[in-house]
LUMVONU-280526 format. One record per residue (C-alpha): x, y, z; residue number from 1; residue in three letters. Coordinates in steps of 0.5 Angstrom, whole numbers, plus 500, padded with zeros to 3 digits. Layout:
<recs>
+-----+-----+-----+------+------+
:   u :   v :   w : resi : resn :
+-----+-----+-----+------+------+
:   X :   Y :   Z :  NUM :  ALA :
...
+-----+-----+-----+------+------+
</recs>
This chain:
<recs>
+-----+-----+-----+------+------+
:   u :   v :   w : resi : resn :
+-----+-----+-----+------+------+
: 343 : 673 : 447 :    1 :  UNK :
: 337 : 674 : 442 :    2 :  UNK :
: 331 : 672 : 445 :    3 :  UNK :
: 327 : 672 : 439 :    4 :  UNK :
: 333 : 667 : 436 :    5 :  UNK :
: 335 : 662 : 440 :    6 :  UNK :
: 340 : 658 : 438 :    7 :  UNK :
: 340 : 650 : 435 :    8 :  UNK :
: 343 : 645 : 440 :    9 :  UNK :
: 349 : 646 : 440 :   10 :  UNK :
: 355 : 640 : 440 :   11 :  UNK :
: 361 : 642 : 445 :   12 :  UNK :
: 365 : 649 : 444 :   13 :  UNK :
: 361 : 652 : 438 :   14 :  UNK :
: 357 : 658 : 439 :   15 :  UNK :
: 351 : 661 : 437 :   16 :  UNK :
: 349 : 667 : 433 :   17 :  UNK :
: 345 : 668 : 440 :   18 :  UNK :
: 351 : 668 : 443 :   19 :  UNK :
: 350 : 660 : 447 :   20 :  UNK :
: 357 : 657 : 447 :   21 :  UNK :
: 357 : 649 : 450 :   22 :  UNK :
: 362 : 649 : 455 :   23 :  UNK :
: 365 : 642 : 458 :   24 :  UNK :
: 365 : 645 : 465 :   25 :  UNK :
: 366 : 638 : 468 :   26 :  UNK :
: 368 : 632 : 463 :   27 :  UNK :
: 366 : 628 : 467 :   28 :  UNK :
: 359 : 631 : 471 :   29 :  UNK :
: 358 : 636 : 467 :   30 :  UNK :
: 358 : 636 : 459 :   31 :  UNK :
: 355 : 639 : 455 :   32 :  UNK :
: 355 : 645 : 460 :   33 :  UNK :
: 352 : 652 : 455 :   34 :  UNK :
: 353 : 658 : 458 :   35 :  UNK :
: 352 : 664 : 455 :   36 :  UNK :
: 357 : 669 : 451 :   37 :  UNK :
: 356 : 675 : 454 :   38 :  UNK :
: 352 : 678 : 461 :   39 :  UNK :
: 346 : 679 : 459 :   40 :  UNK :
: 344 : 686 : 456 :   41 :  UNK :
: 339 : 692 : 458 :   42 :  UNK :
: 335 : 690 : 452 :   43 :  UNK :
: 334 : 682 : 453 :   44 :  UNK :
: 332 : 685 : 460 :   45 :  UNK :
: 327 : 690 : 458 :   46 :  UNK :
: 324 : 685 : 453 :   47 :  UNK :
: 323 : 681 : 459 :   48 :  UNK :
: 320 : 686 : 463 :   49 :  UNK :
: 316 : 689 : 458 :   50 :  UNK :
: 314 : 681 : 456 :   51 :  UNK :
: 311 : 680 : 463 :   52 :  UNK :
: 310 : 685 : 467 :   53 :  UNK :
: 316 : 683 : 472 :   54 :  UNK :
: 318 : 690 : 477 :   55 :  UNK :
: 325 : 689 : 480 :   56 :  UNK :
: 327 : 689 : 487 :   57 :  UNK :
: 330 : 695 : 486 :   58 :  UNK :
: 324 : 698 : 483 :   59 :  UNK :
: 320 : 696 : 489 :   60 :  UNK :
: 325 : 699 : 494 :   61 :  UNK :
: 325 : 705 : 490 :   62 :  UNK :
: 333 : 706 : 490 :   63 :  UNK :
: 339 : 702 : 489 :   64 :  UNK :
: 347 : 704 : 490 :   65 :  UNK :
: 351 : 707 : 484 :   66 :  UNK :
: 358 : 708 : 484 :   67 :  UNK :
: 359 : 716 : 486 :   68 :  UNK :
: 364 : 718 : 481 :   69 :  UNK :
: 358 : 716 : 475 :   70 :  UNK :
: 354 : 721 : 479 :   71 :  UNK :
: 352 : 728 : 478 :   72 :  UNK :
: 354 : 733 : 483 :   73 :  UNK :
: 347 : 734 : 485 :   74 :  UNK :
: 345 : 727 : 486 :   75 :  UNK :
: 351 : 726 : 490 :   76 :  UNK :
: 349 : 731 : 494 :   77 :  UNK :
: 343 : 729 : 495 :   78 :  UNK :
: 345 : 722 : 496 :   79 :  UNK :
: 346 : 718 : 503 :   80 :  UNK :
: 354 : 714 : 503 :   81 :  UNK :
: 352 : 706 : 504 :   82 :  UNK :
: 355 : 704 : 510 :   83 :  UNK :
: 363 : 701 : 509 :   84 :  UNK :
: 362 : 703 : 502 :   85 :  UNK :
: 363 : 711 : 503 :   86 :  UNK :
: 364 : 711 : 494 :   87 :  UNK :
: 357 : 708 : 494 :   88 :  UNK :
: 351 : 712 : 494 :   89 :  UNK :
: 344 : 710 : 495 :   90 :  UNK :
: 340 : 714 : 490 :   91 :  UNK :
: 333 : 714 : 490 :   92 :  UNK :
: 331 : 713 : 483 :   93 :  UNK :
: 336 : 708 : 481 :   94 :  UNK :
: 335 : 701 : 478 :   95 :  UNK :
: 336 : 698 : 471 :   96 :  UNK :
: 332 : 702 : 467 :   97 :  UNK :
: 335 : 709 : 470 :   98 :  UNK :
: 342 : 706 : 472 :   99 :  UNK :
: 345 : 712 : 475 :  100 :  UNK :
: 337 : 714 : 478 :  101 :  UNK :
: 334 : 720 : 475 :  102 :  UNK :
: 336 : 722 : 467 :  103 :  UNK :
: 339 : 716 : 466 :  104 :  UNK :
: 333 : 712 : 462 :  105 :  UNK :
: 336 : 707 : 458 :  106 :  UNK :
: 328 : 707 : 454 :  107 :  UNK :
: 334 : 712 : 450 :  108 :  UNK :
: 337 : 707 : 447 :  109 :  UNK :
: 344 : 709 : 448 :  110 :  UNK :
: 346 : 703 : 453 :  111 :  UNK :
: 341 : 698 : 450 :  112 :  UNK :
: 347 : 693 : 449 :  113 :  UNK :
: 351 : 694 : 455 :  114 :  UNK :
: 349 : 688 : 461 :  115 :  UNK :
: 344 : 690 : 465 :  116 :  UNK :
: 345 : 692 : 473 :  117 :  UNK :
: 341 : 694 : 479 :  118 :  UNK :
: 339 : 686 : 479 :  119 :  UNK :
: 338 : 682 : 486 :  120 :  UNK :
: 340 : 675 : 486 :  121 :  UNK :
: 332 : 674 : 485 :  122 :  UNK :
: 331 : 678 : 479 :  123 :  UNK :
: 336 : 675 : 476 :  124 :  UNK :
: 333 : 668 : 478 :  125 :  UNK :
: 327 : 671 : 475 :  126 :  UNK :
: 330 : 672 : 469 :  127 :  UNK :
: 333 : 666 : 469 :  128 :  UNK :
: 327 : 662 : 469 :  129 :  UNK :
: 323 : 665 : 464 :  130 :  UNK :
: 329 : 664 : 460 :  131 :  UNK :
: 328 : 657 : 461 :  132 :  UNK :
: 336 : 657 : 464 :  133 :  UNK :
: 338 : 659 : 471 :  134 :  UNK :
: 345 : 661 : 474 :  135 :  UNK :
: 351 : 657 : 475 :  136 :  UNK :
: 355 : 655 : 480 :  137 :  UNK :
: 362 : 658 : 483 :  138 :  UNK :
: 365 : 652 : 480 :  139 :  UNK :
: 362 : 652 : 474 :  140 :  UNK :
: 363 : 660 : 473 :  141 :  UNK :
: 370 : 659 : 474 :  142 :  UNK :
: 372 : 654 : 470 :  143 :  UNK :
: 368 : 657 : 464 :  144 :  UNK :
: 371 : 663 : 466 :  145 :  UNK :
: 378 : 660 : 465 :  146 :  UNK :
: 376 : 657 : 459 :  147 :  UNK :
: 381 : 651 : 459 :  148 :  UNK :
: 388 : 656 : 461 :  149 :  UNK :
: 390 : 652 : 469 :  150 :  UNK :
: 393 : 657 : 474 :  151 :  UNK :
: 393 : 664 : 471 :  152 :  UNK :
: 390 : 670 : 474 :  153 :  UNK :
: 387 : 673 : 468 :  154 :  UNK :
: 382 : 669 : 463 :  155 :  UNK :
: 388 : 671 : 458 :  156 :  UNK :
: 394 : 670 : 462 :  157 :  UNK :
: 398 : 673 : 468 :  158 :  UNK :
: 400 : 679 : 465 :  159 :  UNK :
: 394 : 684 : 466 :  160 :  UNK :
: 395 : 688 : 460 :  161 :  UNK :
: 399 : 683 : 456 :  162 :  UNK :
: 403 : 688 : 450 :  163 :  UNK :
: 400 : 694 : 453 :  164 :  UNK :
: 393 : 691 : 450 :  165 :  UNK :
: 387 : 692 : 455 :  166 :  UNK :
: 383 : 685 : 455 :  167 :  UNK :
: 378 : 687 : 459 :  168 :  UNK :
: 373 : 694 : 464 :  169 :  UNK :
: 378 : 695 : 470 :  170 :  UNK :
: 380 : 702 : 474 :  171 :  UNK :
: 386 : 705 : 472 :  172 :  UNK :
: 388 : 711 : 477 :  173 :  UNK :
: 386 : 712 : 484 :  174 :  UNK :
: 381 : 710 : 487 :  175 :  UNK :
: 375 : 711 : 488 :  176 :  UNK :
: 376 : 719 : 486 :  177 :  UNK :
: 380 : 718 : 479 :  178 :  UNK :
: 378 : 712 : 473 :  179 :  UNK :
: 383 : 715 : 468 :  180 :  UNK :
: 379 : 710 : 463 :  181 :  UNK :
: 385 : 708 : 459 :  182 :  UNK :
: 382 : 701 : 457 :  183 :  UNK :
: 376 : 706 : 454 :  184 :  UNK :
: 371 : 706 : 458 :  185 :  UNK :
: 368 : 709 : 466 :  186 :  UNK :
: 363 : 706 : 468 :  187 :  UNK :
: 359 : 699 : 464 :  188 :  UNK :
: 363 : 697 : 457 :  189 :  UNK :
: 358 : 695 : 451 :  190 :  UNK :
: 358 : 686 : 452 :  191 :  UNK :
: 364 : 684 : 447 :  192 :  UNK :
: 367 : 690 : 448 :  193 :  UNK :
: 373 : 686 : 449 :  194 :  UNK :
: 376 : 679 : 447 :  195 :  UNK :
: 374 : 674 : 449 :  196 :  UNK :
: 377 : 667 : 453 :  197 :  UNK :
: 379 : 660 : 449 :  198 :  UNK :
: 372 : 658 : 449 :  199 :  UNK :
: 368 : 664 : 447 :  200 :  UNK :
: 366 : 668 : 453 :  201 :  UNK :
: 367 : 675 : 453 :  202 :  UNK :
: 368 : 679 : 460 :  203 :  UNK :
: 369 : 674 : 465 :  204 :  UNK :
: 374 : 679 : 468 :  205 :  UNK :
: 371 : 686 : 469 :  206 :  UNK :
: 365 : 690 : 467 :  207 :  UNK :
: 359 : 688 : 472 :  208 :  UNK :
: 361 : 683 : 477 :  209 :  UNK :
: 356 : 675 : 475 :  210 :  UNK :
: 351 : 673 : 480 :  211 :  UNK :
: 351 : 665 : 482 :  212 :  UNK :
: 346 : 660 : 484 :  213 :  UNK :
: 346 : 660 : 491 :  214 :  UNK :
: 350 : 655 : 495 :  215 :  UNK :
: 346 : 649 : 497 :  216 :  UNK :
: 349 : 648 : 504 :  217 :  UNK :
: 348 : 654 : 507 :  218 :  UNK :
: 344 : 659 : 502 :  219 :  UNK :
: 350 : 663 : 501 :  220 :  UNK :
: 350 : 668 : 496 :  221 :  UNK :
: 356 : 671 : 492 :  222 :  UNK :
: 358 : 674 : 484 :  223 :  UNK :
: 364 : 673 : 481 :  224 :  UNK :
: 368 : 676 : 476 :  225 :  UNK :
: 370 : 684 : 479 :  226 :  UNK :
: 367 : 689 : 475 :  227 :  UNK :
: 369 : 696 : 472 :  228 :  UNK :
: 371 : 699 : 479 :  229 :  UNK :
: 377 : 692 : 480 :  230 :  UNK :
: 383 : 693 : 481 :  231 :  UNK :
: 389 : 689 : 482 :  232 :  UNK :
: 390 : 691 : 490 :  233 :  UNK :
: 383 : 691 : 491 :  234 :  UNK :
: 380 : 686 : 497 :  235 :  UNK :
: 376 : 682 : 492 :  236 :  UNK :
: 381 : 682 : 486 :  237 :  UNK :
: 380 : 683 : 479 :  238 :  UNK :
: 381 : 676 : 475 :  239 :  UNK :
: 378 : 669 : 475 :  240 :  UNK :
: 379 : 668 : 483 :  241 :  UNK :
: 375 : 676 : 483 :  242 :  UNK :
: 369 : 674 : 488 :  243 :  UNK :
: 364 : 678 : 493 :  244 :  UNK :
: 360 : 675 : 498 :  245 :  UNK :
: 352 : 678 : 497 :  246 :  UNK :
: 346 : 679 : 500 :  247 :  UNK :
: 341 : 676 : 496 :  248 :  UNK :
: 337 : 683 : 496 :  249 :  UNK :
: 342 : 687 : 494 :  250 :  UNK :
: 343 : 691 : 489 :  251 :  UNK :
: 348 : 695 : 486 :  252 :  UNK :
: 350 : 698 : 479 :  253 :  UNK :
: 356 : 694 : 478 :  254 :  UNK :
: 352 : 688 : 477 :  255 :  UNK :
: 349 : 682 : 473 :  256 :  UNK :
: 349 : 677 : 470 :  257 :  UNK :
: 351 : 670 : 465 :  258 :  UNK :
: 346 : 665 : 464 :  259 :  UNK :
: 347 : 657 : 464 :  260 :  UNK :
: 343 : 651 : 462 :  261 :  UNK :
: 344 : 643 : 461 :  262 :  UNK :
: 344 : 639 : 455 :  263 :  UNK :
: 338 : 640 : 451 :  264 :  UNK :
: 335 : 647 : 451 :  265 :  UNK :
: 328 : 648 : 454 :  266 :  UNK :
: 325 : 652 : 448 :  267 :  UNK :
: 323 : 651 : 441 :  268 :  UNK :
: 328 : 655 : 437 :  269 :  UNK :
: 324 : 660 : 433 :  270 :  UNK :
: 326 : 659 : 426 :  271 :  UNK :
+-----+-----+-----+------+------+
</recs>
């Protein structure tokens, strides 16, 4: 996504050099879907926040958990295990802009294009309405993830490295102590580090678990997608069926975000 470049009104299945593509979710309800190509990045979300002032729910709270293999050893000392979750640690400092807390500023530039993390489901929002689009729907991120394939595990297919081919940001090794990084990355993977689906969509398996919108029956909040800490035998899974329900105020550094909106785009393009 290009902030400065928003896309044309695109016709079904093209994409955009903003990185927009028109997906069919629904023939019937939902054509004309757009949904963005790839995660939002750290620098879109630093554009957003250094353009309006917005101080996230990890920022205010002063600390956000971060997967302990991504620490340094002293903050890993120094950082209380979550709950259940004795791989994650709740580090003081740690939001999107400092994902692994202090000394890891992103102002560097070093992961300016990789998605951004440490996002509440509020933040998320937030983004969202600035941008004038807003999160999608359980349903309608899983049948843009699967990309027009029925009955498949992986976007790709049910071979999880078809050809010895990674397709996608997961764990390799034992968990949570070893990621033998095979598919070339610990931690986030830069957005389109890795082929896309059949409609243009890069990472809907792997790399940072995506916010949904809110279930309008019961306000219930999940993400979809796994990230780079999935795997095969895990709970929650790691293809297109990967999902985690959340608490709206949580924040973590395996998640993030993709963007939809409805027919005609609310902006004037800028060119």
């Amino acid at each position: 996504m290009s902030l400065a470049a928003p896309p044309l009104i695109l016709p079904v299945g093209q994409v955009s050099s903003r990185g927009l593509a028109a997906v069919p979710v629904d023939p019937e309800q939902l054509e004309g879907l757009r949904v963005d190509e790839a995660c939002v990045s750290v620098a879109e979300f630093a554009t957003f926040a250094r353009e309006t002032g917005y101080v996230s729910v990890a920022e205010r709270a002063g600390a956000s958990a971060v997967f302990s293999g991504l620490l340094r050893p002293d903050l890993r000392r120094a950082s209380p295990t979550v709950p259940g979750a004795p791989w994650w640690r709740l580090v003081e400092g740690a939001d999107w802009a400092h994902p692994e807390g202090p000394g890891s500023d992103v102002a560097a530039g070093t992961r300016a294009d990789h998605p951004v993390v440490h996002l509440a489901a509020e933040d998320a929002e937030a983004f969202a309405d600035w941008c004038g689009m807003r999160l999608p729907t359980e349903e309608e991120w899983e049948r843009a993830a699967r990309g027009g394939l029925e009955g498949t595990r992986y976007p790709w297919g049910d071979e999880l490295v078809p050809d010895g081919e990674h397709m996608a940001n997961l764990w390799q090794g034992s968990f949570p102590l070893r990621d033998t990084a095979e598919d070339g990355y610990r931690g986030t993977a830069p957005v389109r580090s890795f082929p896309p689906n059949d409609l243009g969509l890069y990472e809907v398996a792997g790399n940072v678990w995506e916010w949904c919108a809110a279930d309008p029956t019961t306000g219930a909040r999940a993400v979809r997608g796994g990230s780079y800490l999935g795997r095969e035998d895990s709970e929650t899974g790691c293809g297109i069926a990967a999902r985690a329900t959340r608490e709206a105020a949580s924040t973590r550094g395996d998640t993030g975000m993709r963007l939809v909106t409805d027919g005609a785009l609310p902006w004037t393009p800028a060119r």
